[in-house]
MARTOR-259178 format. One record per residue: residue in three letters; x, y, z negated of N, C-alpha, C, CB in turn. Coordinates in pm, whole numbers, plus 50000, padded with zeros to 5 digits. Glycine has a CB too. Example, Ala and Ser with C-alpha at 12.3 -4.5 7.8 and 13.67 -1.06 7.14 Angstrom:
REM MARTOR-259178
ALA513194943149220512304955049220513204967049220511314955349095
SER512854977549292513674989449286512905000349213514084994049428
//
This chain:
REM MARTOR-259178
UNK500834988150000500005000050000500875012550000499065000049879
UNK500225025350048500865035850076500985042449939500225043550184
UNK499635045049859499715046049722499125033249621499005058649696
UNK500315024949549499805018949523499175022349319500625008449586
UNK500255035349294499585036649186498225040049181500155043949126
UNK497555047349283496435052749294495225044449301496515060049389
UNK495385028749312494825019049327495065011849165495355012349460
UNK495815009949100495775008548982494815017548863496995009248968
UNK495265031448862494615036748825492965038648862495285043748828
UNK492895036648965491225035048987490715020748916490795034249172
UNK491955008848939491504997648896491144998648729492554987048937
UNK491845005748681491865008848535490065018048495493555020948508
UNK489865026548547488575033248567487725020948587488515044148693
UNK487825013348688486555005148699486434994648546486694994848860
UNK487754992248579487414982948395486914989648304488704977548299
UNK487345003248244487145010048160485295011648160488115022248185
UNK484735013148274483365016648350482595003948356483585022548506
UNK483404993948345482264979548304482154971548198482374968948381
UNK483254976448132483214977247951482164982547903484294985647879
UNK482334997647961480845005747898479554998447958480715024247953
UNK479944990448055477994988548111478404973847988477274982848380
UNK478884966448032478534955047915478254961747780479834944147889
UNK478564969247718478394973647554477134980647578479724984547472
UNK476494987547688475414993047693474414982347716475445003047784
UNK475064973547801473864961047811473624951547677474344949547939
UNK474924951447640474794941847481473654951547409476634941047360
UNK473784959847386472874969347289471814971647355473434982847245
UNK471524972247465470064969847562469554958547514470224967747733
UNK469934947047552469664933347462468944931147369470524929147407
UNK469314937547262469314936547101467754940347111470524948646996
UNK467414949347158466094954147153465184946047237466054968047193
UNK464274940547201463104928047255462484932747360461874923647152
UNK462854924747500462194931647609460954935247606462254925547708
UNK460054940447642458754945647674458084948347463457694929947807
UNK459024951547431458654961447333458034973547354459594964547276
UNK456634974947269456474989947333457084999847263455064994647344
UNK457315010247347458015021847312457255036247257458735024447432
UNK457735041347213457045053847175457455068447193456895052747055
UNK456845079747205457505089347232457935098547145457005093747306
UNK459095108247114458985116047006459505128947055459685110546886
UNK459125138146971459025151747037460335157146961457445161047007
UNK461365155146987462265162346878463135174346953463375150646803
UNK463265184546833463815195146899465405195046872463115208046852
UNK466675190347029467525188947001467935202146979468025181447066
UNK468155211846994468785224246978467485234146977469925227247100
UNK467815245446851466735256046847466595264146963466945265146739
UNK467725263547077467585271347155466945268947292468595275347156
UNK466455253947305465665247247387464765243547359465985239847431
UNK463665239247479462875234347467462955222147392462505234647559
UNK462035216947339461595203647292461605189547388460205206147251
UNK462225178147357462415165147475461855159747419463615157447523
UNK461325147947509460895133847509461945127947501460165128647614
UNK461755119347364462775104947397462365092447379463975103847316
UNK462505084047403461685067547429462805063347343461505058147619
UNK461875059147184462725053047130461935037947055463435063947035
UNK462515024947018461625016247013460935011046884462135007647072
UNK460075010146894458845007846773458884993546739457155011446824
UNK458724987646616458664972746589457244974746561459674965346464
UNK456414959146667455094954346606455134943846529454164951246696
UNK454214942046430453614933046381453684918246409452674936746394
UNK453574907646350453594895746382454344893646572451914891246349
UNK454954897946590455344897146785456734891046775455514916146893
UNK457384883746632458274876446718458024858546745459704879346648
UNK456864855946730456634842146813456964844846953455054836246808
UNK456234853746978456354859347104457624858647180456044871747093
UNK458944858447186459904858347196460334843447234460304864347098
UNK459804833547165460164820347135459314813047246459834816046978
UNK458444818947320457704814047467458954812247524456584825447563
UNK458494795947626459804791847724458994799747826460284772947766
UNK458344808247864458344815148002459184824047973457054821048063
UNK458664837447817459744848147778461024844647788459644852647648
UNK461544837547750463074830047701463844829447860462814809647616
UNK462854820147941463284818248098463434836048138461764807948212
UNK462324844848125462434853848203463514866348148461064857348230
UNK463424858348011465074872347965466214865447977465314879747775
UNK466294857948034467994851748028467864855648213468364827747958
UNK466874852048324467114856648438467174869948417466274852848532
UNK466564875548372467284894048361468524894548266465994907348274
UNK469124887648195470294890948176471454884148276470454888448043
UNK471004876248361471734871848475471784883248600471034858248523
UNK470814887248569470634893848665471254908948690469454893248666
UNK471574910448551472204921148472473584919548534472144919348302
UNK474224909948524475404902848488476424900948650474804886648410
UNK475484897848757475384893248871475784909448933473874884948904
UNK474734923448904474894936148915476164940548890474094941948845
UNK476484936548754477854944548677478944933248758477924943848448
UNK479154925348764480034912948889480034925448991478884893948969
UNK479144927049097479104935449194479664949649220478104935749203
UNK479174953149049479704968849083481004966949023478794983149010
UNK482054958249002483084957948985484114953949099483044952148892
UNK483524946149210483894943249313483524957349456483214928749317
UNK483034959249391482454977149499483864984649448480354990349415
UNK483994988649310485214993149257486304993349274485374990949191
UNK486774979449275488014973649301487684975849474488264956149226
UNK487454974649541487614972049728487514988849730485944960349847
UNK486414999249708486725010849673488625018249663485965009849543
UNK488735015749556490255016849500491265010949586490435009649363
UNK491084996249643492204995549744492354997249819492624990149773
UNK490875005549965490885010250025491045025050004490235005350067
UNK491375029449895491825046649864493385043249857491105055549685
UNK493955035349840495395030949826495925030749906495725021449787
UNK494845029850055496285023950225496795011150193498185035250249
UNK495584997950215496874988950246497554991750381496494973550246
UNK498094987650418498914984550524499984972450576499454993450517
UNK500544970950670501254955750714502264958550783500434945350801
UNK503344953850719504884965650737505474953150781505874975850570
UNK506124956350964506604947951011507584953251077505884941151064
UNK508814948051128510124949351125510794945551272510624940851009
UNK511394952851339511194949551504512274953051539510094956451594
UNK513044948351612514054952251721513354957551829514914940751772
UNK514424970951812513734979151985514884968752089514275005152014
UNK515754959452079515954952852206515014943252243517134946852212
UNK514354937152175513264926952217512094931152310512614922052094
UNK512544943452333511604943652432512004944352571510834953152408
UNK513114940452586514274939352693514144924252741515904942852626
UNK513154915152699513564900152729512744898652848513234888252606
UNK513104889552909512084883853047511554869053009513094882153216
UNK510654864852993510374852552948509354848753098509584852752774
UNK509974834653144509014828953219508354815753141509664825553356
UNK507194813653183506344801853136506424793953244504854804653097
UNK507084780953271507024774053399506144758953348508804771553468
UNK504944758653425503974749053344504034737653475502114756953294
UNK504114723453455504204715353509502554711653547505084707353439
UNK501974710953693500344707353698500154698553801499324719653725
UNK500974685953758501214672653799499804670153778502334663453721
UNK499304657953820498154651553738498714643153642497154643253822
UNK499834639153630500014629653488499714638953369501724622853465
UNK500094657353430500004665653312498894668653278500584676353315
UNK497894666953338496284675553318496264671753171494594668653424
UNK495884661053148495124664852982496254672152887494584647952883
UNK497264667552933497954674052820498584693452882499524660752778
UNK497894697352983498034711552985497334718852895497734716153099
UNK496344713252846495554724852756496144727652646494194721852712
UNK496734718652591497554721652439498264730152463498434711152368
UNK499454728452627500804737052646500304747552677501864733252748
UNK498814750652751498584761452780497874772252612497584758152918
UNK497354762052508497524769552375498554775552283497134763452310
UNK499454765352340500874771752321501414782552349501614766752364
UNK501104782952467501854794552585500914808352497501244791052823
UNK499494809852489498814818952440499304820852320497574816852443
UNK499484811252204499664816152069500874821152040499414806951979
UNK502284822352158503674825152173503134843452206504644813652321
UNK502234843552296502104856652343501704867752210500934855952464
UNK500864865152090500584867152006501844877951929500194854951967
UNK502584873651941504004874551848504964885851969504974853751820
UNK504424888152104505374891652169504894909052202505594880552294
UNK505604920752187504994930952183506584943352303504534933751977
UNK505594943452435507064949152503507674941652605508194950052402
UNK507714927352544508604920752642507684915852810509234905652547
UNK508514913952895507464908752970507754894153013507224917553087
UNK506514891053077506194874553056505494868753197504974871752911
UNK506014859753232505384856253364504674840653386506584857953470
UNK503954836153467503814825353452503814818153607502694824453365
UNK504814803653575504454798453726503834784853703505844796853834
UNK503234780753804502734765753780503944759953891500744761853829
UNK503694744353901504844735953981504144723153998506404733653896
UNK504294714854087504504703254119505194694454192503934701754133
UNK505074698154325506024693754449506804708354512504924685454588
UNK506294715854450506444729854497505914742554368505404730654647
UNK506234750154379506224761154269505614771054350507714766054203
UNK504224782654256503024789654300503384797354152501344779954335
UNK503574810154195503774820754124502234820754063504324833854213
UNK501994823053914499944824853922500334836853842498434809953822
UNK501314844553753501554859253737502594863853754501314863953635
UNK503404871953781504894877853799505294883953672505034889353918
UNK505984886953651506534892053515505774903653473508054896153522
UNK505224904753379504144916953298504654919853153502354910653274
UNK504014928353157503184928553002502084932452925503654932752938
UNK501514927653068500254929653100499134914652968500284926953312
UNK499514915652842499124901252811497594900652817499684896352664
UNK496564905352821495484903852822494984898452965495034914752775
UNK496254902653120495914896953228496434880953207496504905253350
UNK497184875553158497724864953103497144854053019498504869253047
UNK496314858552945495544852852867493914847252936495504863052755
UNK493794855453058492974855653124492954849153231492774864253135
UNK494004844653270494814830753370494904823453324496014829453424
UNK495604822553165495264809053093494664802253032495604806253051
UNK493294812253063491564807253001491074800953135490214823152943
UNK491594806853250491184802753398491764789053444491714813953504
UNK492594784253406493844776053403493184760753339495184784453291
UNK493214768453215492594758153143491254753053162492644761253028
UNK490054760853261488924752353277489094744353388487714759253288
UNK489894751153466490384739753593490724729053582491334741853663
UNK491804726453491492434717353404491074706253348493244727153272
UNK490564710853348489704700653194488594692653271488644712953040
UNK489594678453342489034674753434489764659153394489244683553574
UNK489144652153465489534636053438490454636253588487864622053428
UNK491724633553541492574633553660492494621253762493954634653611
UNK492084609453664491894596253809490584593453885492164580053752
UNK489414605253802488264603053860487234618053849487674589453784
UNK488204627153916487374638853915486304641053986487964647853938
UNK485204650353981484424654154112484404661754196483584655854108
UNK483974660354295484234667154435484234684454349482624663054587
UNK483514689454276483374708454286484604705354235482084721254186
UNK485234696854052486354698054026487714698654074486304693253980
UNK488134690854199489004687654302489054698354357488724677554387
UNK487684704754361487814714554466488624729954444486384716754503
UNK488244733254262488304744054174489784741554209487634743754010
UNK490994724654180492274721254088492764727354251492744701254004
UNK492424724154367493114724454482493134745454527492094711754607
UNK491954747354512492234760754515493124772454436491264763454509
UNK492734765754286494044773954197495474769354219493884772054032
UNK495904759954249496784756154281497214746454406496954753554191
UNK497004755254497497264750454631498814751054640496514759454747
UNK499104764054608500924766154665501804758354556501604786054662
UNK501244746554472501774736354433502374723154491501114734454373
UNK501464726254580501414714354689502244716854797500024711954749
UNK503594706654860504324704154921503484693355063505384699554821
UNK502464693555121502554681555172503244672755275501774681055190
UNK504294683155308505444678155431505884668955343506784689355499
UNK506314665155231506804655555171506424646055116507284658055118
UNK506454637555011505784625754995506354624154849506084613655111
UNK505844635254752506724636654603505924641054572508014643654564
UNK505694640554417504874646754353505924646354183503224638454374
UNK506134664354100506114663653953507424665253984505504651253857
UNK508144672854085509624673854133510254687253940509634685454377
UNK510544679453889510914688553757511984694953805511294681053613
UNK513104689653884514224698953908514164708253965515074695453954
UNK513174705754091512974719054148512294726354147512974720554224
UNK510984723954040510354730253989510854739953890509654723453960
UNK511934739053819512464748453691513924757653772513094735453524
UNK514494751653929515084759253955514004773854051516204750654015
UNK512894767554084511724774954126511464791753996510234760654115
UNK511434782653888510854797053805512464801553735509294792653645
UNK513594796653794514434804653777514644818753857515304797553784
UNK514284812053969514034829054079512974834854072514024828654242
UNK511874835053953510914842753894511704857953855510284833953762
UNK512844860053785513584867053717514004878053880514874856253620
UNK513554888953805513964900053891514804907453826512944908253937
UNK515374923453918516884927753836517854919053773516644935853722
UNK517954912553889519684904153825520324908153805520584896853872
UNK520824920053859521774930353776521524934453678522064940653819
UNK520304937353628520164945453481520814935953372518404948653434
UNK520864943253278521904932053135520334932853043524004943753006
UNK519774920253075518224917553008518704902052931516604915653158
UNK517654902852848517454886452784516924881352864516674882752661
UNK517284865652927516294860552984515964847952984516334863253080
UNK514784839052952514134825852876513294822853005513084828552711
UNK513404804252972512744799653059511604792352909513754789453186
UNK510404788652937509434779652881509314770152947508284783852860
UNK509894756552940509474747653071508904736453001510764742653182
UNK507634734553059506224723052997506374715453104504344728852975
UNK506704699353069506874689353161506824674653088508214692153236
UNK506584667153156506574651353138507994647453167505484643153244
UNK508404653653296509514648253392509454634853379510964653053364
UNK508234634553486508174618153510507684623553664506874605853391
UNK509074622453745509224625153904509224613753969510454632353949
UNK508044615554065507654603954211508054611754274506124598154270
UNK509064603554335510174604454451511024595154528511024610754410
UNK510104588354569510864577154645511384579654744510254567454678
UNK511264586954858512514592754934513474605254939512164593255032
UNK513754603954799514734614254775514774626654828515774610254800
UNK513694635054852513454645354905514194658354752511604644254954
UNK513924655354665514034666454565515344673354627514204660954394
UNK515644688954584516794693454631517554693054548516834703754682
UNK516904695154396518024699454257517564686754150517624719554164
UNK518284681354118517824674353973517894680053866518424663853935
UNK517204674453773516674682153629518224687653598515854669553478
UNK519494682153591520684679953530521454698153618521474660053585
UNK521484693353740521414704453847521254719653837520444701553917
UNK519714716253760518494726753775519114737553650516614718553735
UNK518874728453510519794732953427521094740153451520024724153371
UNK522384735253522523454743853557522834753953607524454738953644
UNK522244755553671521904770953744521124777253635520884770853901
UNK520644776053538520264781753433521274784653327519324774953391
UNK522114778353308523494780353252524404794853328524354764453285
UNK524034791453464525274806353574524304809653556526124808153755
UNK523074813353544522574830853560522084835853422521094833653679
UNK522644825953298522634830353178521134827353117523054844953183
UNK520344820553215519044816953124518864806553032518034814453197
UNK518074814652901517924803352824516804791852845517794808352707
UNK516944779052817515814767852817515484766952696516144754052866
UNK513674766152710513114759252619512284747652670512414767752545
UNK511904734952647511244724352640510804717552604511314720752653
UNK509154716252655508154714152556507314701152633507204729352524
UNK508404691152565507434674752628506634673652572507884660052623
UNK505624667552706504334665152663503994655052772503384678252652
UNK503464637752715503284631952853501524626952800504714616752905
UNK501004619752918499714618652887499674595952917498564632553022
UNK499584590152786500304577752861498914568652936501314566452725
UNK498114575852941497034567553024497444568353134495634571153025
UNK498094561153183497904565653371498094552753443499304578153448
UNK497944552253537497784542353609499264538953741496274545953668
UNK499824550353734501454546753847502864547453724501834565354013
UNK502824542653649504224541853622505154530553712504294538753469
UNK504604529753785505654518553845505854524053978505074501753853
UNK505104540353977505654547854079506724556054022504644555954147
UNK506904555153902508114565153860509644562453882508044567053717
UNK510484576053921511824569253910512334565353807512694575253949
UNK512264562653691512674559753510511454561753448513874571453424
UNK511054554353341510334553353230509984563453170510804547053156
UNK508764564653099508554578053023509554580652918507184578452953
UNK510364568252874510424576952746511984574052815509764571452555
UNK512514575752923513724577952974513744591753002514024569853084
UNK512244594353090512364610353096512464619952974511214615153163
UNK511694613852847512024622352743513374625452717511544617852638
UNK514134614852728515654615052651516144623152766516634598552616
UNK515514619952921516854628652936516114640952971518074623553058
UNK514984649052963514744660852931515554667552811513474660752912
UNK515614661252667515584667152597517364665852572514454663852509
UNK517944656952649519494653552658520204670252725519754636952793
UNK519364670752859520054681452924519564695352864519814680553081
UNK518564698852806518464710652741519184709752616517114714352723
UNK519364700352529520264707052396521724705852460520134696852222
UNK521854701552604523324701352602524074713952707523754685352652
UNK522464725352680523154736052758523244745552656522434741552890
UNK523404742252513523894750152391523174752252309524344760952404
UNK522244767352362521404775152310520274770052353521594787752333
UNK520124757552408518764752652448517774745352324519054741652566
UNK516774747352306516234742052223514844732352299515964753252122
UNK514304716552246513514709852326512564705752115514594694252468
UNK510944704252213510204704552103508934693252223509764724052027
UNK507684691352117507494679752198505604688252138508404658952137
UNK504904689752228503544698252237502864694852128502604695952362
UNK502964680552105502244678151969502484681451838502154667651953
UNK503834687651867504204692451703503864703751651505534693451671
UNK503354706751545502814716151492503574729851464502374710951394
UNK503164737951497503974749851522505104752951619504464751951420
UNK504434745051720505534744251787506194762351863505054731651904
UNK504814768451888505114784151934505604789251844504064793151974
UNK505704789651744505934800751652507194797551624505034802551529
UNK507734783351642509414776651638510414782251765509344757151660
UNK509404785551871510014790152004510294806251989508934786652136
UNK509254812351929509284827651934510444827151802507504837151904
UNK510464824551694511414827251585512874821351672510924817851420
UNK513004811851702514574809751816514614820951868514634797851955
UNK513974830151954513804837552038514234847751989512764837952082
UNK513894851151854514144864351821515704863651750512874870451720
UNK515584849451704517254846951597518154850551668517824831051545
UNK518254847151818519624846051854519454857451951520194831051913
UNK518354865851979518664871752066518854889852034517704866852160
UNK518494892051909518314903851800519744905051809517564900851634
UNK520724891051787522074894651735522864896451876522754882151627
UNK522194890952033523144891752089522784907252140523404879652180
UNK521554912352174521364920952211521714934152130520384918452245
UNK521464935552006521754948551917520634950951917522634960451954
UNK520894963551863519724975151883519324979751766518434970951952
UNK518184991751738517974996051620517204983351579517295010151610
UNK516674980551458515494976251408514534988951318515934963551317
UNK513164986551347512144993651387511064992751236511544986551540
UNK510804995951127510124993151052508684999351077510744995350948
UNK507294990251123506144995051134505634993751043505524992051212
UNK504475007350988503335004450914502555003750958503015009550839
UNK500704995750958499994994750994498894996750932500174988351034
UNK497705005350905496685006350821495974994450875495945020050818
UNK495634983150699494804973450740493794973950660495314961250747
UNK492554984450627491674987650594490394973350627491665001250654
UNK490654968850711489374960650776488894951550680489704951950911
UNK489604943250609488934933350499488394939250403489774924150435
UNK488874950650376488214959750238487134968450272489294970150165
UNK487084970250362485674980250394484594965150436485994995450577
UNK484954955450494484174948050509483424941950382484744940750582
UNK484664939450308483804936050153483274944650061484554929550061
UNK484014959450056482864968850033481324966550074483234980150097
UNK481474970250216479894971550269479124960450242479734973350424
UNK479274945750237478424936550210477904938050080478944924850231
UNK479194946649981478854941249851477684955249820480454938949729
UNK478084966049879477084979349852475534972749899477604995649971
UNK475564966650033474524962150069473904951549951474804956950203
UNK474524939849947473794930449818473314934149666474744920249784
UNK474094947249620473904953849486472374959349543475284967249432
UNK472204968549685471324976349689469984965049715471694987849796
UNK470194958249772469364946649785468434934449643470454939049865
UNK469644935849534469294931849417468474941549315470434927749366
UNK469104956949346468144964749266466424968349302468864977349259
UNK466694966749446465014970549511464144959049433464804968049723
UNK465024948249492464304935449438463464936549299465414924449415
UNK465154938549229464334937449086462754952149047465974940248946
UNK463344960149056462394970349081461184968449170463054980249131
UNK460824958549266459754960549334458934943249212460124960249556
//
């Protein structure tokens, strides 16, 4: 908070202020509900008029009266009810007071981070379909965290289809990968004709058909290496690469292998990240060149063995937020720069629980009163 004594001290007022309603309610109490009252004419000062004051009269034989289980039921719900009020107006108080305080959400930034180029290179094989939606939740919950930098996205299969160019534009991004993902969410060995129709149109320039390959990973990741524009500029620059690397290729058409693809990400200084993800229902593994879990090892062989590469596997939990914190560790220190301390007014939870609670107090008093 901006002032946080000023929020104490109010907190101190409200206690002080529901002390007095409990000791006023205890002594409200004491006196037997629906006692009748009487009026008296007393003159507080000679120099005023004369007041009314309602003060309470004891009757006659009336405390059986008291000892009724309806009376008994209906003064303990009015002292609940009492009770439930003073709860409320202490919570009006307190949200009051910490919204007079300024919270706020003080976060800490390198002005070089906004110098990075990050490509998303998403593999949209059909072995990958079911498992794109996770990488494509991934890809969104990474964007979350990213403020400045810009971010691009390509899809790949036999061939690589630019679907954004480098932005930072993230709301157009998020909006491709809501588009992405309904295309996606299709049964890959038995889709229907509109579905086929949606997967072939978003991603047509995936498709190679002079060749006879499909899920080419090498040349797919040397593909979103030439995503990266200003090669001359001195920028950060990250690859995201989501793959099975489980490549059909029986006549050796590929140009670069995964191993290959990598060196050229090594000479133009880009970093790898890799995020396996395979889907094992399928029906051609015996169209593959190596085994799935050959492609794992050696996905995850050639990215930790280009240094600064880091490989993570879609199902693991947190996996974005493991990619963006790498991201910032090593690249804060190579890049420099100032670091940036933001404040942020975060008023929103406290006015929200204010207003419900002003509303429910005002809602309990009509009540009781009507």
């Amino acid at each position: 908070m901006v002032m946080p004594w000023l929020f104490w001290i109010l907190v101190a007022i409200a206690v002080a202020a529901t002390l007095a309603v409990l000791v006023a309610e205890r002594r409200f109490n004491g006196t037997p509900t629906g006692t009748p009252r009487r009026r008296l004419h007393l003159p507080w000062n000679r120099r005023t008029m004369p007041q009314d004051v309602e003060v309470p009269r004891r009757l006659a034989n009336s405390a059986s009266l008291f000892r009724l289980p309806a009376v008994r039921s209906r003064i303990r719900a009015q002292r609940w009810l009492h009770a439930l009020l003073a709860v409320l107006l202490v919570v009006c108080l307190l949200s009051a007071s910490g919204i007079a305080g300024r919270p706020v959400r003080v976060t800490e930034r390198s002005d070089a981070l906004a110098n990075r180029d990050i490509v998303l290179c998403l593999d949209v094989s059909t072995s990958m379909v079911r498992i794109d939606a996770s990488v494509l939740a991934t890809f969104s919950g990474i964007l979350e965290d990213f403020d400045g930098e810009r971010v691009g996205l390509v899809a790949w299969n036999s061939a690589a289809q630019t679907i954004v160019p480098l932005t930072d534009d993230y709301e157009l991004l998020r909006q491709q990968m809501d588009k992405l993902s309904e295309v996606l969410d299709i049964d890959p060995q038995n889709p229907t004709y509109k579905q086929a129709l949606r997967y072939d149109e978003a991603f047509s320039g995936t498709q190679n058909r002079s060749i006879n390959a499909s899920s080419l990973a090498g040349d797919g990741l040397a593909s979103c290496a030439q995503a990266f524009d200003n090669q001359g500029l001195e920028r950060s620059r990250s690859i995201i690469f989501a793959t099975d690397n489980q490549v059909i290729d029986p006549d050796k058409e590929q140009i670069y292998s995964l191993p290959d693809a990598v060196d050229l990400l090594s000479e133009r200084k880009i970093r790898l990240f890799s995020v396996y993800g395979a889907d094992d229902d399928q029906s051609y593994h015996y169209q593959l060149d190596q085994s799935p879990e050959a492609s794992r090892e050696e996905l995850r062989s050639v990215t930790e063995d280009q240094g600064e590469g880091r490989f993570y596997d879609v199902e693991d939990s947190g996996t974005g937020g493991h990619i963006v914190k790498e991201l910032e560790k090593t690249e804060v220190s190579t890049l420099g720069g100032r670091t940036q301390t933001r404040r942020t007014d975060v008023p929103q939870s406290l006015i929200i629980t204010l207003s419900l609670v002003i509303l429910a107090y005002l809602g309990l008093t009509t009540w009781r009163r009507a």
